[in-house]
mmCIF file of the N, C-alpha and C atoms, coordinates in Angstrom:
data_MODEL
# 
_entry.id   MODEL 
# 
loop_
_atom_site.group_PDB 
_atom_site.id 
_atom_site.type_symbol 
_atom_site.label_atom_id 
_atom_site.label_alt_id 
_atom_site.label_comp_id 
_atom_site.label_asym_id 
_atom_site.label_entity_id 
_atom_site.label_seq_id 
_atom_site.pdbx_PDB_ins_code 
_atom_site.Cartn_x 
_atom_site.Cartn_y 
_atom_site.Cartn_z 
_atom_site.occupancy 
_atom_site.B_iso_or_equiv 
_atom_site.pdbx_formal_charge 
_atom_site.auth_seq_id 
_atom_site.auth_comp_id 
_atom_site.auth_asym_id 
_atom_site.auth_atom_id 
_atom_site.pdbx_PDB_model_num 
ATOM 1   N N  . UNK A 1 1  ? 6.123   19.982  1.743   1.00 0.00 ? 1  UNK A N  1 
ATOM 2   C CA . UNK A 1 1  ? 4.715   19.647  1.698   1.00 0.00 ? 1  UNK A CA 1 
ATOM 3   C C  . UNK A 1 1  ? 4.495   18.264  1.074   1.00 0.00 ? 1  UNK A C  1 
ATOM 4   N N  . UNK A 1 2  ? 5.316   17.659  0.397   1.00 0.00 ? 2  UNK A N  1 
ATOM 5   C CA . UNK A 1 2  ? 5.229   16.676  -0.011  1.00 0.00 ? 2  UNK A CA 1 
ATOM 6   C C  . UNK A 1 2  ? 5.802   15.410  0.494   1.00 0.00 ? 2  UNK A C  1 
ATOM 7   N N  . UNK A 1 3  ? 6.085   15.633  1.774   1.00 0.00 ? 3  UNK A N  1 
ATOM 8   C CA . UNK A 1 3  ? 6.038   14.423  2.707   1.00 0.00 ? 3  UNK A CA 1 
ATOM 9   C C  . UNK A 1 3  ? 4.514   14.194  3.117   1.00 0.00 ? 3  UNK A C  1 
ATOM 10  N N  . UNK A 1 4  ? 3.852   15.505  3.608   1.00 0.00 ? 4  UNK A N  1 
ATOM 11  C CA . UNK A 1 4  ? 2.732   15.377  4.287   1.00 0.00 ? 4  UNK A CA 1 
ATOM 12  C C  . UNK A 1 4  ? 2.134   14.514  3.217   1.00 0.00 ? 4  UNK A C  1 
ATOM 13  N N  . UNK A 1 5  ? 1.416   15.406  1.948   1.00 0.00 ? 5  UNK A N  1 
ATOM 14  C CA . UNK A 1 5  ? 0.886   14.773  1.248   1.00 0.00 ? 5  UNK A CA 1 
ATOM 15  C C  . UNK A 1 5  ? 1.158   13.085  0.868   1.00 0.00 ? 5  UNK A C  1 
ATOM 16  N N  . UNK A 1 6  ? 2.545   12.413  1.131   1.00 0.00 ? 6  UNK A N  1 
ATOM 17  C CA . UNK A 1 6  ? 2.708   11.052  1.058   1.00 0.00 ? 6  UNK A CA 1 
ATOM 18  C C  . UNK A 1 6  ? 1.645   10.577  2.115   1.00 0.00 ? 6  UNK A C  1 
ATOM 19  N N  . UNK A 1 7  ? 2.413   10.823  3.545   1.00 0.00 ? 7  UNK A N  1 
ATOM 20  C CA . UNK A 1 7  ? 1.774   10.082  4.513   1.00 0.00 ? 7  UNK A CA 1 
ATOM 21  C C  . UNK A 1 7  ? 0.014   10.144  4.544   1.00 0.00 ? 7  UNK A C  1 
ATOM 22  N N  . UNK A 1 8  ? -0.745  11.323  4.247   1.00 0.00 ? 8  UNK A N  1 
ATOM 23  C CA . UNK A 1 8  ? -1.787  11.269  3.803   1.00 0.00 ? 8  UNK A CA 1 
ATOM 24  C C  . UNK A 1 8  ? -1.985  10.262  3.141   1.00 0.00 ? 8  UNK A C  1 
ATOM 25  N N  . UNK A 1 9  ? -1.754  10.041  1.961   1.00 0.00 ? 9  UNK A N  1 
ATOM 26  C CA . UNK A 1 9  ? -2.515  9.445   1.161   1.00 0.00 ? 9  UNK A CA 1 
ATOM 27  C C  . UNK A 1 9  ? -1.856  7.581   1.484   1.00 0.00 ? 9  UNK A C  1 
ATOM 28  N N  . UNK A 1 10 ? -1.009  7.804   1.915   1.00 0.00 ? 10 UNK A N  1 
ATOM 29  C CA . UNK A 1 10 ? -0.560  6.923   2.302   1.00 0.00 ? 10 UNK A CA 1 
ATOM 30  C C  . UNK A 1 10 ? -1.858  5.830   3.557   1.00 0.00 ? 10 UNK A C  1 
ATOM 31  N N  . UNK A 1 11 ? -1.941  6.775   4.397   1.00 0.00 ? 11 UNK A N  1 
ATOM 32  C CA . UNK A 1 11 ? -2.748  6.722   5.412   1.00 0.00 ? 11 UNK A CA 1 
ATOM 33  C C  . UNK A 1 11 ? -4.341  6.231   4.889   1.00 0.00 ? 11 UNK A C  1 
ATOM 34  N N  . UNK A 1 12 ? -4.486  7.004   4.150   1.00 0.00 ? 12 UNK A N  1 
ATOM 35  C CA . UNK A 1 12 ? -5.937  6.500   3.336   1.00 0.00 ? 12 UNK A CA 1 
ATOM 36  C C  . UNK A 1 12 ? -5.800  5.379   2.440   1.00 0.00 ? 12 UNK A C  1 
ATOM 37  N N  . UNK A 1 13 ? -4.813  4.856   1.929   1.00 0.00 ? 13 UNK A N  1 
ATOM 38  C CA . UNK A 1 13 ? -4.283  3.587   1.200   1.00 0.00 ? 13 UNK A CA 1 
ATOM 39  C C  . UNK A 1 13 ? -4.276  2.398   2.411   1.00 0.00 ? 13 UNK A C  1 
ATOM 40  N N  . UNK A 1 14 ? -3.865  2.686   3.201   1.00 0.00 ? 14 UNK A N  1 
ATOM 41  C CA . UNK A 1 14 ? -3.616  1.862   4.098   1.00 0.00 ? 14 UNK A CA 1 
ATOM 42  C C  . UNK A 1 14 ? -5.547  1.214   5.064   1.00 0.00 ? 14 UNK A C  1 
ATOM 43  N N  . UNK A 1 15 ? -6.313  2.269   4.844   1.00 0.00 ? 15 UNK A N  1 
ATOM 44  C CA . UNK A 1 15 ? -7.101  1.951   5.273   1.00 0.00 ? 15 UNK A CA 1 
ATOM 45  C C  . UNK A 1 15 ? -7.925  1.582   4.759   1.00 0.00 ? 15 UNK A C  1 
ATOM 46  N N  . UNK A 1 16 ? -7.777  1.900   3.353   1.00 0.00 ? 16 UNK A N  1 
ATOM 47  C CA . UNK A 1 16 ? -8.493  0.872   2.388   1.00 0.00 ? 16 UNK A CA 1 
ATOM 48  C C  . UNK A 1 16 ? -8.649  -0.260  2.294   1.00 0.00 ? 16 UNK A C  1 
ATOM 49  N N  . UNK A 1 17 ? -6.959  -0.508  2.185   1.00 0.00 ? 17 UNK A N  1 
ATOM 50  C CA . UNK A 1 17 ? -7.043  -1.634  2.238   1.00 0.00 ? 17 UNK A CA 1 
ATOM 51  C C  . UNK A 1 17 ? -7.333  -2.366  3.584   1.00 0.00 ? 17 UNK A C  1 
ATOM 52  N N  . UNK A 1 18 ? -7.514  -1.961  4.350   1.00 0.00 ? 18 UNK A N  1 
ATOM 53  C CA . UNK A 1 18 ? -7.630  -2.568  5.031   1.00 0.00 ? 18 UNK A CA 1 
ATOM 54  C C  . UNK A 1 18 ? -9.058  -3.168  5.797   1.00 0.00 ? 18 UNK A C  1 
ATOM 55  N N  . UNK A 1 19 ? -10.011 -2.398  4.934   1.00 0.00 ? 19 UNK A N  1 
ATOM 56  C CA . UNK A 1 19 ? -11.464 -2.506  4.541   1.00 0.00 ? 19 UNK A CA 1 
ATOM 57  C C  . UNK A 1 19 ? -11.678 -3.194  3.915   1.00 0.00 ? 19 UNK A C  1 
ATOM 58  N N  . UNK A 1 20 ? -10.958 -3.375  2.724   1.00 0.00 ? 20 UNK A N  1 
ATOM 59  C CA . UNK A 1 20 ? -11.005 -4.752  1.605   1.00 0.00 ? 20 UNK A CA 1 
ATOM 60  C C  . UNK A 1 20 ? -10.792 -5.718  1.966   1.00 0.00 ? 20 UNK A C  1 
ATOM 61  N N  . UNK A 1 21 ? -9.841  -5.821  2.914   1.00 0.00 ? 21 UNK A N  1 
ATOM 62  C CA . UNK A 1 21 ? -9.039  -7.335  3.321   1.00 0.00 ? 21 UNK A CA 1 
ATOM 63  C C  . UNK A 1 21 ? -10.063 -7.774  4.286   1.00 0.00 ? 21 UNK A C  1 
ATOM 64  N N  . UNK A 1 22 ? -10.425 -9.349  4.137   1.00 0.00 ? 22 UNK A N  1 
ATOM 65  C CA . UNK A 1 22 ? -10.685 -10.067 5.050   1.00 0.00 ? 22 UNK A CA 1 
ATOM 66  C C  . UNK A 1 22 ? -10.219 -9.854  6.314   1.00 0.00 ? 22 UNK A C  1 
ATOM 67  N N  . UNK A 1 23 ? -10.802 -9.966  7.686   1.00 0.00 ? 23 UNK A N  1 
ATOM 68  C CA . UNK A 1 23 ? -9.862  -10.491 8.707   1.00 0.00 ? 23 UNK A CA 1 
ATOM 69  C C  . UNK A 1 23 ? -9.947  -9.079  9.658   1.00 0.00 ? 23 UNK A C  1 
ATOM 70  N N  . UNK A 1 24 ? -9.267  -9.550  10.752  1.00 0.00 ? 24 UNK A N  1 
ATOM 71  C CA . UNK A 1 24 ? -9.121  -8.169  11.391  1.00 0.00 ? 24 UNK A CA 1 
ATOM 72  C C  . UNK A 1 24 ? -7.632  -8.207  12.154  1.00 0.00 ? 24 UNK A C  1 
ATOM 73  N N  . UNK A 1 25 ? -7.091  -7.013  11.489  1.00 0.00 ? 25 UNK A N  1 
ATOM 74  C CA . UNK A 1 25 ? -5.956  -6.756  11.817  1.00 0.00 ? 25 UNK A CA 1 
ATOM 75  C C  . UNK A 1 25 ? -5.424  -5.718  12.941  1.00 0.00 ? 25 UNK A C  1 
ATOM 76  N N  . UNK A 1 26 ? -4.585  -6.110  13.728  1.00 0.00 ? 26 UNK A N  1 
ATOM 77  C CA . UNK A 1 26 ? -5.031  -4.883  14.686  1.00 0.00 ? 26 UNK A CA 1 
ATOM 78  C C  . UNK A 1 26 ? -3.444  -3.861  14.838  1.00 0.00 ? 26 UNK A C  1 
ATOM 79  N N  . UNK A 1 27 ? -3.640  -3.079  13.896  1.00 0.00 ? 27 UNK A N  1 
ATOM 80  C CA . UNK A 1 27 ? -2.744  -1.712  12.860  1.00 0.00 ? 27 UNK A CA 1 
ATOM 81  C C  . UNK A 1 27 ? -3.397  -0.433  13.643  1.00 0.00 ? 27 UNK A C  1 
ATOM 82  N N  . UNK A 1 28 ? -2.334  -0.141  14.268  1.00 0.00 ? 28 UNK A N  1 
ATOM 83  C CA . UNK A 1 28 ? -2.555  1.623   14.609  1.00 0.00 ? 28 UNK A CA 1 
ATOM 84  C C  . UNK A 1 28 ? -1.985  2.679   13.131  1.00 0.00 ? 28 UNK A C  1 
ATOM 85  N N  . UNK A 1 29 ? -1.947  3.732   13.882  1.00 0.00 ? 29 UNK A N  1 
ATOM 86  C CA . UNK A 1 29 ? -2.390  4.771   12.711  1.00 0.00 ? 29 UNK A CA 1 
ATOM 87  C C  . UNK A 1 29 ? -0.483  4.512   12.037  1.00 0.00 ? 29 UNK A C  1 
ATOM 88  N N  . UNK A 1 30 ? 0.462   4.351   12.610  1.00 0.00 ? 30 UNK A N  1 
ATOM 89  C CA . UNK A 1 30 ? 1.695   4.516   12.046  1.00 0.00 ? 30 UNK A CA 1 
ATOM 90  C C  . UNK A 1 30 ? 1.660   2.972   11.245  1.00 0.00 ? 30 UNK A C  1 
ATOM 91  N N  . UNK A 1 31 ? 1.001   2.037   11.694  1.00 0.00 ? 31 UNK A N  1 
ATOM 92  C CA . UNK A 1 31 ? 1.331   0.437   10.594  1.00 0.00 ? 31 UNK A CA 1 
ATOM 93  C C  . UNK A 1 31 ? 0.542   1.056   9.495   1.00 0.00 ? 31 UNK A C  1 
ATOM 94  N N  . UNK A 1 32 ? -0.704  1.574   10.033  1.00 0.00 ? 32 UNK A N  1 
ATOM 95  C CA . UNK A 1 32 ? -1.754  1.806   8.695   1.00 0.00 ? 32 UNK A CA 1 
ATOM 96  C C  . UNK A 1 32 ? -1.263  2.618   7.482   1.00 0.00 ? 32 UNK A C  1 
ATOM 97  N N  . UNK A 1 33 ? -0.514  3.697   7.728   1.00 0.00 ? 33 UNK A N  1 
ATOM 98  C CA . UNK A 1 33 ? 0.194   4.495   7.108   1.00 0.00 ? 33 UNK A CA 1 
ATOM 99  C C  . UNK A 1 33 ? 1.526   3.729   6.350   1.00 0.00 ? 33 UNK A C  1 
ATOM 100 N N  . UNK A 1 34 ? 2.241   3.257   6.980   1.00 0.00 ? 34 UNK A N  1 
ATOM 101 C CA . UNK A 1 34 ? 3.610   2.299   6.764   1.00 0.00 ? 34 UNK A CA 1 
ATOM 102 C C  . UNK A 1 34 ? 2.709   1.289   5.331   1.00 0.00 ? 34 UNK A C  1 
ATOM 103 N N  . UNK A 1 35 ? 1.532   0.725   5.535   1.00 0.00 ? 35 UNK A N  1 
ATOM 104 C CA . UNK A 1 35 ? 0.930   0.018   4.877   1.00 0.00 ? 35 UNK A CA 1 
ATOM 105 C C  . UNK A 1 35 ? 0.735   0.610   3.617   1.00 0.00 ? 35 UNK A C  1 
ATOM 106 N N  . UNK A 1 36 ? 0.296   1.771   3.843   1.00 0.00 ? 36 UNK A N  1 
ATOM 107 C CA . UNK A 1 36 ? -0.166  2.214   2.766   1.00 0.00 ? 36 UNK A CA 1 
ATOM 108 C C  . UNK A 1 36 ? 1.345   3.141   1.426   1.00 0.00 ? 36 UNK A C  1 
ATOM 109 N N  . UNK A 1 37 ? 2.082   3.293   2.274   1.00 0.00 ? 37 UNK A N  1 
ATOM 110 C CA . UNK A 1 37 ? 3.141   3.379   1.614   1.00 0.00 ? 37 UNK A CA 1 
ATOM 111 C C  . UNK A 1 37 ? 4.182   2.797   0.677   1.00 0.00 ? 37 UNK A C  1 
ATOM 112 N N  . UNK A 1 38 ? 4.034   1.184   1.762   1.00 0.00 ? 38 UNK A N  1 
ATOM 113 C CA . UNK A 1 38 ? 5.115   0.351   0.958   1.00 0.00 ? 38 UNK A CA 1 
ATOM 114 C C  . UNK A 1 38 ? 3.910   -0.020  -0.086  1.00 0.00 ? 38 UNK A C  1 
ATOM 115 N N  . UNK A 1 39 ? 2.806   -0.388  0.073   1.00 0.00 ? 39 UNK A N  1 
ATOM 116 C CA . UNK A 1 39 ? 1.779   -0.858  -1.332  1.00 0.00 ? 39 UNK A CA 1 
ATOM 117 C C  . UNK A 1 39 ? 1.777   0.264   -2.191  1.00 0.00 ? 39 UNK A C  1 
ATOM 118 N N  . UNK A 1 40 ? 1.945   2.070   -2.445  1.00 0.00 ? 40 UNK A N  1 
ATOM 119 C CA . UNK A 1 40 ? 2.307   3.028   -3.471  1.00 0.00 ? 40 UNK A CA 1 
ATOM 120 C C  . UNK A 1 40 ? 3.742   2.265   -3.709  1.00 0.00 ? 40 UNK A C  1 
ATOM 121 N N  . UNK A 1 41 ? 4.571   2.190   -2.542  1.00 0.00 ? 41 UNK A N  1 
ATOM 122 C CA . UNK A 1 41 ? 5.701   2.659   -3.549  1.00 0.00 ? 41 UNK A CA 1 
ATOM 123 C C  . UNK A 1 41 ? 6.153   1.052   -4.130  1.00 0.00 ? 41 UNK A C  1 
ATOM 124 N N  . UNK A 1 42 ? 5.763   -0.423  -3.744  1.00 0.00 ? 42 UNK A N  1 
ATOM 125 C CA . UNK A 1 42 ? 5.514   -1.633  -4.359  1.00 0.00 ? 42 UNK A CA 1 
ATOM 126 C C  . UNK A 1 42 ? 5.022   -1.721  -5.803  1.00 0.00 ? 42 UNK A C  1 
ATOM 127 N N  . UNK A 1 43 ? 3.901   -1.146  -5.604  1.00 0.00 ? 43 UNK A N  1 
ATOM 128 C CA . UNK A 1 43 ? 3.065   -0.595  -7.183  1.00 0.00 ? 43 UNK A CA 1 
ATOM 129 C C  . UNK A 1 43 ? 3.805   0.247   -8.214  1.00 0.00 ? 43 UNK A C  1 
ATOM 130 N N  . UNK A 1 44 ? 4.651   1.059   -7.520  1.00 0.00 ? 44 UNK A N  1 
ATOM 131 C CA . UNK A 1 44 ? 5.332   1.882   -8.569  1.00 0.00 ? 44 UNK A CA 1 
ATOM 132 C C  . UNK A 1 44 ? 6.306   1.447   -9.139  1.00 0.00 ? 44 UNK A C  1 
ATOM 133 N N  . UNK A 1 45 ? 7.050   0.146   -8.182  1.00 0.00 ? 45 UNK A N  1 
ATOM 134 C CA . UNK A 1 45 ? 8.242   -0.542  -8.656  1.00 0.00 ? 45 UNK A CA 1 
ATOM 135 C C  . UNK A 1 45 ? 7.589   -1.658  -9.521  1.00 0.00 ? 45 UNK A C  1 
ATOM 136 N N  . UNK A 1 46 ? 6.317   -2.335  -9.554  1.00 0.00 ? 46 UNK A N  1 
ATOM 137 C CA . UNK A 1 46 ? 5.900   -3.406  -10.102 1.00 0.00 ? 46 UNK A CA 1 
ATOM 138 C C  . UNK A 1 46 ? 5.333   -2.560  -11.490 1.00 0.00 ? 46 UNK A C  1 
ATOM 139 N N  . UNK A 1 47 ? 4.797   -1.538  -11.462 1.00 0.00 ? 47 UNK A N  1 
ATOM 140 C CA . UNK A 1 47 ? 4.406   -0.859  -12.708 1.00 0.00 ? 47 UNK A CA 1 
ATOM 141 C C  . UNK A 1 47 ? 5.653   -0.660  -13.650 1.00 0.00 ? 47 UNK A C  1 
ATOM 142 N N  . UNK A 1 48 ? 6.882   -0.159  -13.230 1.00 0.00 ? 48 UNK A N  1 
ATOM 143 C CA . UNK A 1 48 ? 7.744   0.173   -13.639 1.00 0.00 ? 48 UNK A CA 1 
ATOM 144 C C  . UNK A 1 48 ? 8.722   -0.848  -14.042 1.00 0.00 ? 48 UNK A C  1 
ATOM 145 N N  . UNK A 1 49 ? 8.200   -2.435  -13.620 1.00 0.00 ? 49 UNK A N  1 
ATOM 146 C CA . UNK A 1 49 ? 9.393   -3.189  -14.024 1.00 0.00 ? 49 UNK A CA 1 
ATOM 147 C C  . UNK A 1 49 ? 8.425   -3.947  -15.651 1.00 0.00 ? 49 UNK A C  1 
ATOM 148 N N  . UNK A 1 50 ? 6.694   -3.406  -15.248 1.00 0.00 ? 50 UNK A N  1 
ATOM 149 C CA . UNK A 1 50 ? 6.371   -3.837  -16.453 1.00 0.00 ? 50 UNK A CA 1 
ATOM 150 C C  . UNK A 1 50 ? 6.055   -2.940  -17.834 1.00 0.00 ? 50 UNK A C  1 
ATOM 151 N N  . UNK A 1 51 ? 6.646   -1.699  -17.519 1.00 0.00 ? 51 UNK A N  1 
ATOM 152 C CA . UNK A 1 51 ? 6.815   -0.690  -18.438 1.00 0.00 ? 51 UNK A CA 1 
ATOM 153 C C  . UNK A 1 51 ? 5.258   -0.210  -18.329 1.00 0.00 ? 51 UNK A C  1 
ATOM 154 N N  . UNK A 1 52 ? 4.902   0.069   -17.287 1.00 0.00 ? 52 UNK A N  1 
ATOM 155 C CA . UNK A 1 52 ? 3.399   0.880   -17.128 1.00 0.00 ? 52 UNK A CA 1 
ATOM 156 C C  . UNK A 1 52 ? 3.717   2.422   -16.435 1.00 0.00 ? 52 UNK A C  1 
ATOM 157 N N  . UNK A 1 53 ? 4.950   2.373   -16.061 1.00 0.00 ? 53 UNK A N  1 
ATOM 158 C CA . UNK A 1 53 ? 5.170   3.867   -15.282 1.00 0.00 ? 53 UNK A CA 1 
ATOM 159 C C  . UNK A 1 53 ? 6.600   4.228   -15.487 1.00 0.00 ? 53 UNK A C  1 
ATOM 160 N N  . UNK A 1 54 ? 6.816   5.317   -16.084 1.00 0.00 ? 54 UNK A N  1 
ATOM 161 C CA . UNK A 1 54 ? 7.996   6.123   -16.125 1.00 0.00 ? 54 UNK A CA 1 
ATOM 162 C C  . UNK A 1 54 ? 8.751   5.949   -14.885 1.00 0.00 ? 54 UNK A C  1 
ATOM 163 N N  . UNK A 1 55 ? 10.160  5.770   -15.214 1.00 0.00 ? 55 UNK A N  1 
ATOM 164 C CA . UNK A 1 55 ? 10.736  5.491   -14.003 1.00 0.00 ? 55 UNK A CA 1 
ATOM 165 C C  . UNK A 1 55 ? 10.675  7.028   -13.064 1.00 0.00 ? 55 UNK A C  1 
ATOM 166 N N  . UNK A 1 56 ? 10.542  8.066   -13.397 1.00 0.00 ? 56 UNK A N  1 
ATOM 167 C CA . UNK A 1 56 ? 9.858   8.788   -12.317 1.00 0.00 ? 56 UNK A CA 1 
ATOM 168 C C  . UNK A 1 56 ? 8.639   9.313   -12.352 1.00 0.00 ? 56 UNK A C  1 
ATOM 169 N N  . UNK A 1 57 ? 7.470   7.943   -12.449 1.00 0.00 ? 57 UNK A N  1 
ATOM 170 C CA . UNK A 1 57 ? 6.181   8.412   -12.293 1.00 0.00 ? 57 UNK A CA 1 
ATOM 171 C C  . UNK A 1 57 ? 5.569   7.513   -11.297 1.00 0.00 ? 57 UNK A C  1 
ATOM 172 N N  . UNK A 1 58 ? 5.156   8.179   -10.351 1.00 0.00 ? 58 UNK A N  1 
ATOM 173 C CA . UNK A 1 58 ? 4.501   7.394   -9.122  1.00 0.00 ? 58 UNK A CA 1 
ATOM 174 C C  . UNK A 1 58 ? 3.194   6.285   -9.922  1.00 0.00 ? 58 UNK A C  1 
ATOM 175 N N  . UNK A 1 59 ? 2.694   5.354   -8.844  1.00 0.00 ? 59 UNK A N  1 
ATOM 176 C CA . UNK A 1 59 ? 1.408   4.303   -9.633  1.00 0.00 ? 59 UNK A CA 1 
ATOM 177 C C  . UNK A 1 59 ? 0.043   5.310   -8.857  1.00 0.00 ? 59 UNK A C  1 
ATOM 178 N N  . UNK A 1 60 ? -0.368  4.482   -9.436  1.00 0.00 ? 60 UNK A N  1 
ATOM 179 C CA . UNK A 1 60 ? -1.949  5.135   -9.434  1.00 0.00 ? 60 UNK A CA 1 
ATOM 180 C C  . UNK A 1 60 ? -2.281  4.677   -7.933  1.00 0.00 ? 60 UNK A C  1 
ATOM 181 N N  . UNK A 1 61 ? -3.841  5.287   -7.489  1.00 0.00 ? 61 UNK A N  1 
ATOM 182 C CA . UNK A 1 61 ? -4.176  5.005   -6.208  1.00 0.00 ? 61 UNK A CA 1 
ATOM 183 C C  . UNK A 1 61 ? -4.968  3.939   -6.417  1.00 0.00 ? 61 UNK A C  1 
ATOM 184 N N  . UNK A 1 62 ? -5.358  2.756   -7.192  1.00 0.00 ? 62 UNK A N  1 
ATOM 185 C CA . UNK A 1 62 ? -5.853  1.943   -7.406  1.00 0.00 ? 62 UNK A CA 1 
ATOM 186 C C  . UNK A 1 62 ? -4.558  1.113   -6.794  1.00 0.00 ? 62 UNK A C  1 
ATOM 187 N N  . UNK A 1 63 ? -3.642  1.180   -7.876  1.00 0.00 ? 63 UNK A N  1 
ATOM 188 C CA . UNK A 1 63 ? -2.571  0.369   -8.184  1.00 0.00 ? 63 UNK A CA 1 
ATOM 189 C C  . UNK A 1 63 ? -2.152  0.091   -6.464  1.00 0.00 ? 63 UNK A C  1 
ATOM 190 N N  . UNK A 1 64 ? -2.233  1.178   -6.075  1.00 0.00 ? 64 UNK A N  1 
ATOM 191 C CA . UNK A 1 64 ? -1.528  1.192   -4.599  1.00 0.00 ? 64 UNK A CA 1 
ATOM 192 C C  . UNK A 1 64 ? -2.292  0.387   -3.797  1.00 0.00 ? 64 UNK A C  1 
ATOM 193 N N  . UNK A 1 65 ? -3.673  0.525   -3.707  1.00 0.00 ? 65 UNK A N  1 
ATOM 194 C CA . UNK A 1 65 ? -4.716  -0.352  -2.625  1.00 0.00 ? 65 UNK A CA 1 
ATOM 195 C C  . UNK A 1 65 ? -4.458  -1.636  -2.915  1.00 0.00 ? 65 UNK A C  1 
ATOM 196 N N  . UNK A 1 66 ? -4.337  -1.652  -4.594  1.00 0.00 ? 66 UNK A N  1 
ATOM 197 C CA . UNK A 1 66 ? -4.168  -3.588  -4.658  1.00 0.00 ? 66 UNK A CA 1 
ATOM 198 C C  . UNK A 1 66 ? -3.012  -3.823  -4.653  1.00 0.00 ? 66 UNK A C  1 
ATOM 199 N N  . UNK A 1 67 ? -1.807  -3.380  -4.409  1.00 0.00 ? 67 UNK A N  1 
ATOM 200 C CA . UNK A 1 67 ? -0.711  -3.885  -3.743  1.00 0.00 ? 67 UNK A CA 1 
ATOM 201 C C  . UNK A 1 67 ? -0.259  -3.678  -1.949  1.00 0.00 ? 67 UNK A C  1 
ATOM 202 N N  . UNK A 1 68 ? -1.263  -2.616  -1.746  1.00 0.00 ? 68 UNK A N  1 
ATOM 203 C CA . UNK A 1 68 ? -1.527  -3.184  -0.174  1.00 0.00 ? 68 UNK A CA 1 
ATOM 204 C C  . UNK A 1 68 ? -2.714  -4.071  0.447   1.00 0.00 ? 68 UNK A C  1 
ATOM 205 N N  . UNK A 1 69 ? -3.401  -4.607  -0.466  1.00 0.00 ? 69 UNK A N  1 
ATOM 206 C CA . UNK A 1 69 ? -4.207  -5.741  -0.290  1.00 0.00 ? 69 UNK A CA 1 
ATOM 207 C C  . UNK A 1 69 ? -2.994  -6.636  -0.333  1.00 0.00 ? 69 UNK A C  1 
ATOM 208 N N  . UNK A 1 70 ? -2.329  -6.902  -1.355  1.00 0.00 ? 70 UNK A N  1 
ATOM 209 C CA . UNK A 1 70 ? -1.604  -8.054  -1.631  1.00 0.00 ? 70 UNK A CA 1 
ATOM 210 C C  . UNK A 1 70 ? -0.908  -8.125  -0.625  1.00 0.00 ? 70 UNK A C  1 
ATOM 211 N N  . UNK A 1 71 ? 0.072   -6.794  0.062   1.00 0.00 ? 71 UNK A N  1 
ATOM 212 C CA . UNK A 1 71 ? 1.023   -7.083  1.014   1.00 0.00 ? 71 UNK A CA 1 
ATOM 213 C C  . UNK A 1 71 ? 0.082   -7.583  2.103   1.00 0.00 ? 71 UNK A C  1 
ATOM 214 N N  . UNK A 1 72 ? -1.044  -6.962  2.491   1.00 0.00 ? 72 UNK A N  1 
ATOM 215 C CA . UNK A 1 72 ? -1.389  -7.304  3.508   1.00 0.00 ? 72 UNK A CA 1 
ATOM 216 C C  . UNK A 1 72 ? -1.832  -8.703  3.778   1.00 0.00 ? 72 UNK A C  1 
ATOM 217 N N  . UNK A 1 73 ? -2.274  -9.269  2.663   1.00 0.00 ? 73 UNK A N  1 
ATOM 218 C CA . UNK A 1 73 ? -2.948  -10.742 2.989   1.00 0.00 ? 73 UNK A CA 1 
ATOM 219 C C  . UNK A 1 73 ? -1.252  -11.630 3.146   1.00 0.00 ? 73 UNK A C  1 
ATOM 220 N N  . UNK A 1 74 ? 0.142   -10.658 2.518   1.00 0.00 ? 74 UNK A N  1 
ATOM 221 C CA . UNK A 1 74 ? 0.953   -11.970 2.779   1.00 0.00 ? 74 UNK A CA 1 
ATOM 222 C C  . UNK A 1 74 ? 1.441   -11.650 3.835   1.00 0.00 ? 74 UNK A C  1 
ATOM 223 N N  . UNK A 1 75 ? 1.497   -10.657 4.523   1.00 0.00 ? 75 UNK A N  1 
ATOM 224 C CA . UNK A 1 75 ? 1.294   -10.584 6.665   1.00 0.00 ? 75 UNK A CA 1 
ATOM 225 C C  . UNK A 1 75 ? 0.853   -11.676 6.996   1.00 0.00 ? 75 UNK A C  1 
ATOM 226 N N  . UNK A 1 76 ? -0.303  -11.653 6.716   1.00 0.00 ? 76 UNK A N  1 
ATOM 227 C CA . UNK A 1 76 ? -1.461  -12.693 7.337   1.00 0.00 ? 76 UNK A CA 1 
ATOM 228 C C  . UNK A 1 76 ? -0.745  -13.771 7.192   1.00 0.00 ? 76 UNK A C  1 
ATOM 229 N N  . UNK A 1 77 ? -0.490  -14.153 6.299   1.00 0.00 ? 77 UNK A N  1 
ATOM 230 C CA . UNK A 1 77 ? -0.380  -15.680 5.617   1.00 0.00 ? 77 UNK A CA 1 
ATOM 231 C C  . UNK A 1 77 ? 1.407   -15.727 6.884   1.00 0.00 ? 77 UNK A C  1 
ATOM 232 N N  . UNK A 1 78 ? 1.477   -14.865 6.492   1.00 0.00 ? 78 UNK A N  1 
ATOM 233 C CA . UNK A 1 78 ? 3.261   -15.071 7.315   1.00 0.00 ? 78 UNK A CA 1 
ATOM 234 C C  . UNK A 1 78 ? 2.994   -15.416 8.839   1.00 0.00 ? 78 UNK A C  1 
ATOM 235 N N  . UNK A 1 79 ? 2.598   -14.169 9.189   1.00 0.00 ? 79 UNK A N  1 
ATOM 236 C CA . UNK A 1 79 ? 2.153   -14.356 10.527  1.00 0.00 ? 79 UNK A CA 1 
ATOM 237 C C  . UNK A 1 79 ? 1.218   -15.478 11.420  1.00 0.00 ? 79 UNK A C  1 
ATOM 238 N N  . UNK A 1 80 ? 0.311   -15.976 10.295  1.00 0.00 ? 80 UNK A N  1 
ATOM 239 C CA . UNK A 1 80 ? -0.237  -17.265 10.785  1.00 0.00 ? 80 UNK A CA 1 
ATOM 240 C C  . UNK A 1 80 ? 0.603   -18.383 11.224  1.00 0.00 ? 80 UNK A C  1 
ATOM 241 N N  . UNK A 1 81 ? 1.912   -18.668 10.182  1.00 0.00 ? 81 UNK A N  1 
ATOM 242 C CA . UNK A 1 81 ? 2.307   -19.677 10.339  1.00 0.00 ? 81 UNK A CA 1 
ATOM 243 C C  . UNK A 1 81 ? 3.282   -19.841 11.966  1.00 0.00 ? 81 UNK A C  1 
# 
């Protein structure tokens, strides 16, 4: 059950951010999800390298949207060039 529950919330991370972000990106439901995953599990490694999260404690769902904001604007920036 706790795959589902990833990709869920994953899925809703992903579309957050993707509400936040400038621009229009054109992400079906598996990028949106993929998105929202690597920004949890980004956040959990960036929390954890600054001593904000037990090395087995996932980041928050904040933490996660603004590191899939971040990934997502550096898509953009990549992909522009």
């Amino acid at each position: 059950m706790g795959i589902i529950w990833s990709i869920i919330i994953g899925f809703l991370i992903g579309v957050l951010a993707k509400f936040l972000h400038p621009g229009k990106e054109n992400f079906g439901f598996i990028a949106t999800t993929v998105l929202g995953i690597l920004g949890s599990v980004g956040a959990a490694f960036v929390g954890q390298q600054l001593g904000w999260y037990a090395p087995d404690e996932s980041a928050g769902f904040f933490a996660s949207v603004i590191m899939a904001v971040v990934l997502l604007f550096a898509y953009t920036k990549i992909k522009s060039k």
